[in-house]
C-alpha positions in Angstrom: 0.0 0.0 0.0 1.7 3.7 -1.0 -0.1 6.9 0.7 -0.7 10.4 -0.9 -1.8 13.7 0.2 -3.3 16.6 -1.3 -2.3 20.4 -0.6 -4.2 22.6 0.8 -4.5 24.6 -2.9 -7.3 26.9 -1.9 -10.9 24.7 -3.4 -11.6 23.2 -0.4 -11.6 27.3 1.8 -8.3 25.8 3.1 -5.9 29.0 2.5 -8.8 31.7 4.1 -7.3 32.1 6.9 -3.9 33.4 5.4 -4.4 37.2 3.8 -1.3 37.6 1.9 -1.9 34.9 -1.3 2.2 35.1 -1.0 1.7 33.6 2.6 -1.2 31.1 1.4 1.4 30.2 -1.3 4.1 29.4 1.1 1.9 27.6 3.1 0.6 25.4 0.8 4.6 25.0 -0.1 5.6 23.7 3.5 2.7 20.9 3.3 4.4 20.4 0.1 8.1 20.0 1.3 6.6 18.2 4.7 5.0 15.4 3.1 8.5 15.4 0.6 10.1 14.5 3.9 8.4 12.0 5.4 7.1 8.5 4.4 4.5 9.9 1.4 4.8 8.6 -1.9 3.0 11.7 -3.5 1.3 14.8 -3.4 -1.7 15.6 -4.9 -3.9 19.1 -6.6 -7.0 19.1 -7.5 -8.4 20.8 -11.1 -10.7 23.9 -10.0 -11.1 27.8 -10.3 -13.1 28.4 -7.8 -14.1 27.5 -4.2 -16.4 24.7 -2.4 -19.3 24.5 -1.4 -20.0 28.1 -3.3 -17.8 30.2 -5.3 -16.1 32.9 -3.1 -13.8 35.6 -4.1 -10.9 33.4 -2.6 -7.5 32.1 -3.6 -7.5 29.0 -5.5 -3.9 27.9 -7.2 -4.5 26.8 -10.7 -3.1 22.8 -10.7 -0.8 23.2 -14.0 1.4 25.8 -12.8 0.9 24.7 -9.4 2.6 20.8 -10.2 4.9 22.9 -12.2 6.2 25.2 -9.5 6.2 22.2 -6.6 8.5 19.8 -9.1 10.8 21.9 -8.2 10.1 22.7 -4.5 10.1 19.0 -3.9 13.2 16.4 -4.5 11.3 12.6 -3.8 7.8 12.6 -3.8 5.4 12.1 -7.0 3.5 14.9 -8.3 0.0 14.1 -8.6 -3.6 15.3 -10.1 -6.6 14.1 -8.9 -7.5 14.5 -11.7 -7.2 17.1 -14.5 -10.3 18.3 -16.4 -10.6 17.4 -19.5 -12.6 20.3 -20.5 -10.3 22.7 -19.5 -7.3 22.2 -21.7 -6.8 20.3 -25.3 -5.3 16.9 -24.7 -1.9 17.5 -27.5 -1.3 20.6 -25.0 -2.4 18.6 -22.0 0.4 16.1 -22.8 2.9 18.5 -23.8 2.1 20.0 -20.7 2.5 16.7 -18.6 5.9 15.6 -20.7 7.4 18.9 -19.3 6.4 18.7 -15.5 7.4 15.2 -16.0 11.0 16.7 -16.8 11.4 19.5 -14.1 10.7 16.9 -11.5 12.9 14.2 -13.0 10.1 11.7 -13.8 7.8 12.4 -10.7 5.0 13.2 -13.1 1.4 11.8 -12.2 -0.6 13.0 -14.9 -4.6 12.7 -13.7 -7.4 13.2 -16.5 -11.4 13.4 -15.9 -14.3 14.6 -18.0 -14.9 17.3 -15.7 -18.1 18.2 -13.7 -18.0 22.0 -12.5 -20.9 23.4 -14.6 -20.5 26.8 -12.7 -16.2 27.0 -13.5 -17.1 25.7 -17.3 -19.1 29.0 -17.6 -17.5 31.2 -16.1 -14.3 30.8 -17.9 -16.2 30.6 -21.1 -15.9 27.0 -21.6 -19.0 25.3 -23.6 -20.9 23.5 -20.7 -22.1 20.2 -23.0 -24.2 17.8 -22.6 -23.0 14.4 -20.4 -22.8 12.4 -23.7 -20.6 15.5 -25.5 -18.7 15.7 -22.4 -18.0 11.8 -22.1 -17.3 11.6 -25.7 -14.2 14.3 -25.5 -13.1 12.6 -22.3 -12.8 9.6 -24.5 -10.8 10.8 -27.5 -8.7 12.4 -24.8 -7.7 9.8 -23.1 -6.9 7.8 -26.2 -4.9 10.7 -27.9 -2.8 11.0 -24.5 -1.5 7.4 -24.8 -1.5 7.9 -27.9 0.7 11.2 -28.2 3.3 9.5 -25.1 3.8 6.8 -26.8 3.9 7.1 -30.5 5.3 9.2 -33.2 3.9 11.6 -35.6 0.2 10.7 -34.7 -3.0 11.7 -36.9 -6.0 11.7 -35.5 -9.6 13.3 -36.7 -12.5 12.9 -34.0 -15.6 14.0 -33.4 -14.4 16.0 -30.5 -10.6 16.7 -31.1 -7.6 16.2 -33.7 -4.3 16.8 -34.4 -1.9 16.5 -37.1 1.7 14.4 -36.0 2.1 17.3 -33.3 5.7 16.9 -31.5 5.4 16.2 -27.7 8.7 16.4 -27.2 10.6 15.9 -24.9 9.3 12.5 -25.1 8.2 11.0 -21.7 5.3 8.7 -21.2 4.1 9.8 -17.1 1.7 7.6 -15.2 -2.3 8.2 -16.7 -4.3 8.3 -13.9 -7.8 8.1 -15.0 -10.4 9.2 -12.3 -13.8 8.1 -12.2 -16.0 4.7 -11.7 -18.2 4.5 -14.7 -18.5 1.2 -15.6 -19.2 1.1 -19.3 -17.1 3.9 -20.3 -14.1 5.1 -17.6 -13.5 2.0 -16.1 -12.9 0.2 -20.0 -10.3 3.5 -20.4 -8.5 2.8 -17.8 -8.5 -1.1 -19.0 -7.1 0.3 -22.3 -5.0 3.2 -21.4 -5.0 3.9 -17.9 -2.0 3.2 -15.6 -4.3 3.7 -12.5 -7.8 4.5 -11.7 -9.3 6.4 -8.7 -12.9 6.3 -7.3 -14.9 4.8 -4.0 -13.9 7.7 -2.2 -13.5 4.9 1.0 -16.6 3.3 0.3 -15.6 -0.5 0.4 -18.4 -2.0 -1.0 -18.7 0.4 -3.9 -14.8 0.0 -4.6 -15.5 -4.0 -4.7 -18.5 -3.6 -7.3 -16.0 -1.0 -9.5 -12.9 -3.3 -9.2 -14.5 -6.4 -10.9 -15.9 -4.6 -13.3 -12.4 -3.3 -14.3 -10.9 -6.6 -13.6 -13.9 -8.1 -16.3 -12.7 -5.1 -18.6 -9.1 -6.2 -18.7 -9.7 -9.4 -19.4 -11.8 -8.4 -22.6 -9.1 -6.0 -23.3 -6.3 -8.4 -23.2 -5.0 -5.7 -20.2 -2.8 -7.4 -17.4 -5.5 -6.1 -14.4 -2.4 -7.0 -11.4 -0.7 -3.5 -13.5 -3.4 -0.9 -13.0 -3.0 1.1 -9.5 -6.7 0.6 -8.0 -6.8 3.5 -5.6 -9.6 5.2 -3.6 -9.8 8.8 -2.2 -10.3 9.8 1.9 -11.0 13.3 3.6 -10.0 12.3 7.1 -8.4 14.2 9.7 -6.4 12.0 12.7 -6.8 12.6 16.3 -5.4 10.8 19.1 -8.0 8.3 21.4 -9.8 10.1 23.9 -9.1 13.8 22.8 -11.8 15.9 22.6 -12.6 16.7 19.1 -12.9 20.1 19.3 -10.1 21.0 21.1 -7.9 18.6 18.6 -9.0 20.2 15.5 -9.1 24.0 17.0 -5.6 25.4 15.1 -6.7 23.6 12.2 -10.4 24.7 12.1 -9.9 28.4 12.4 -13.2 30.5 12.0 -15.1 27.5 11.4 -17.2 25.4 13.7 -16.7 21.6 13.8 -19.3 20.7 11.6 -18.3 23.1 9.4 -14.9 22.0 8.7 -15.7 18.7 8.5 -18.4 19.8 5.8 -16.1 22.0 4.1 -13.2 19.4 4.5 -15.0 16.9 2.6 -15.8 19.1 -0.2 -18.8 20.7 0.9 -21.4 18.2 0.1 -24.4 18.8 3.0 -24.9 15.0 3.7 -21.1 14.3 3.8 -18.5 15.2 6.0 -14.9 14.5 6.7 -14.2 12.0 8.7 -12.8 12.5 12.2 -10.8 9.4 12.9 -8.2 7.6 15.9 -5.0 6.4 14.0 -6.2 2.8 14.9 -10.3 3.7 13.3 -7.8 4.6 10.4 -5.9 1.9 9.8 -8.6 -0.6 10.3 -10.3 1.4 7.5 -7.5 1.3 5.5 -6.7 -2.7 6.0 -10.7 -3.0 4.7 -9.5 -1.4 1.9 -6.0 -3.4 0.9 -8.6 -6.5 1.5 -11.3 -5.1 -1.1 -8.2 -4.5 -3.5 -6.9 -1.3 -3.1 -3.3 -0.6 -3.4 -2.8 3.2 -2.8 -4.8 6.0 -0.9 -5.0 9.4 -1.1 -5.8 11.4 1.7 -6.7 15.2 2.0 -6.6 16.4 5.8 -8.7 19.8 6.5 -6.6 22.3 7.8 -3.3 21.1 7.5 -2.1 24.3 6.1 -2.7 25.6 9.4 -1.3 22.7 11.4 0.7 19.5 10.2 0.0 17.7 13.4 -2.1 15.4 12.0 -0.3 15.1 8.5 2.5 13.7 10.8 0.2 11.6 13.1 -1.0 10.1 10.3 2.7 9.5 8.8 3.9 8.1 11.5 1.5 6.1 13.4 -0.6 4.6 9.6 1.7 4.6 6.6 4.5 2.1 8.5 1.8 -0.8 9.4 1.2 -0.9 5.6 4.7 -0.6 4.2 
């Protein structure tokens, strides 16, 4: 089992309490170069303009530039996207895009692709919200073209949704394709074909079991050795030790907010969903559930911890070595 964690990037209201977007910056940074020194096998953005659970005039750090500028902040750990929207950027520039990151950080390069669900960013950065079908469609040309375009020379291709006419992605690297997404027909068969490792569950054990033979159904149509795919699942936990009190355990990294706000916030502001506030050992037995249902890497993103990396190292130190 390998362990990531995402940065606090600004989506999830994580940088409000920090004024200065220099200061939110560096934050965000010191997560970064934290989690570079300590057991972690990556670090993870996510694709978004603007805030959860509404759009607020807050800092959010765009993910290309982002990955770009932490390649080189960072010296071990993987550089990952969970995941990039496909909407957002045209998939010959996407992997040019990826092929250089995947330089600058000397082949740390986790390259994440999605077909995007933001109908509020699409808009307001003037990208055509389309249907589910058109959307779907592009994601799948995409994905095609980017293992396509890492691995092949002087490619032509003339879709529905995109072409492109023997481009040069050079340098040439081929990153790891980590598809996101659990649809069975359609994602799950990418990631059969193309993908190097899939993410979706979010934790959810018995969902993750349904998804996983379903993949394992599509590599074998596929001709696709399924033991090579990554199968990794998603968590918004933040780790406390037994017996604290919850509030007092969370109060540096809560700030302004109330308990069940952060919690709210920290799982990506859904109403009905919140983070989960966890002992090491409630965390580990979760995590053991999930190396039984099949999963083989999880990614974690802990509320707050741009404000206090106690429980990025609790979590280091007391989880990651019973799985190593």
């Amino acid at each position: 089992m390998k362990f990531g964690v995402f940065v606090p990037q600004g989506w999830r209201m994580d940088l409000v309490e920090l004024a200065d977007p220099v200061e939110q910056w560096e934050a965000m940074t010191a997560v970064a170069k934290a989690a570079d020194a300590g057991p972690w096998d990556s670090i993870w953005l996510f694709d978004h303009f603007h805030t959860v659970p509404e759009p607020a005039r807050e800092t959010v750090f765009e993910m290309w530039t982002t990955t770009a500028a932490l390649a080189r902040d960072t010296s071990r750990v993987n550089l990952g996207q969970l995941v990039g929207c496909n909407g957002y950027r045209n998939p010959a520039l996407f992997a040019k895009m990826a092929a250089t990151v995947d330089v600058a950080s000397h082949g740390r390069m986790y390259a994440g692709i999605g077909a995007g669900w933001s109908e509020h960013e699409w808009k307001a950065y003037g990208y055509p919200w389309t249907s589910q079908k058109e959307r779907m469609g592009s994601f799948v040309e995409s994905v095609e073209l980017l293992h396509r375009l890492w691995t092949e020379d002087d490619v032509v291709f003339q879709g529905q949704y995109h072409s492109v006419d023997k481009p040069y992605v050079v340098p040439r690297r081929k990153p790891k394709l980590w598809i996101g997404g659990g649809g069975e027909r359609v994602t799950l068969r990418l990631v059969a074909k193309y993908g190097d490792a899939c993410n979706f569950g979010t934790g959810r054990v018995d969902v993750i079991e349904q998804k996983l033979a379903i993949l394992r159904k599509h590599c074998e149509e596929v001709g696709r050795d399924y033991d090579e795919i990554i199968k990794s699942t998603s968590l918004n936990v933040f780790p406390i030790e037994a017996g604290a009190d919850p509030v007092a355990a969370t109060a540096k990294a809560r700030g302004r907010y109330s308990l069940e706000e952060f919690l709210q916030i920290g799982s990506g502001g859904t109403s009905h969903v919140l983070a989960d506030l966890v002992t090491t050992k409630q965390l580990s037995e979760h995590v053991e559930q999930l190396a039984q249902a099949g999963i083989d890497y999880v990614i974690s993103y802990i509320p707050g911890v741009a404000y206090d990396h106690e429980p990025l190292h609790r979590f280091a130190e007391d989880v990651v070595p019973q799985f190593s």
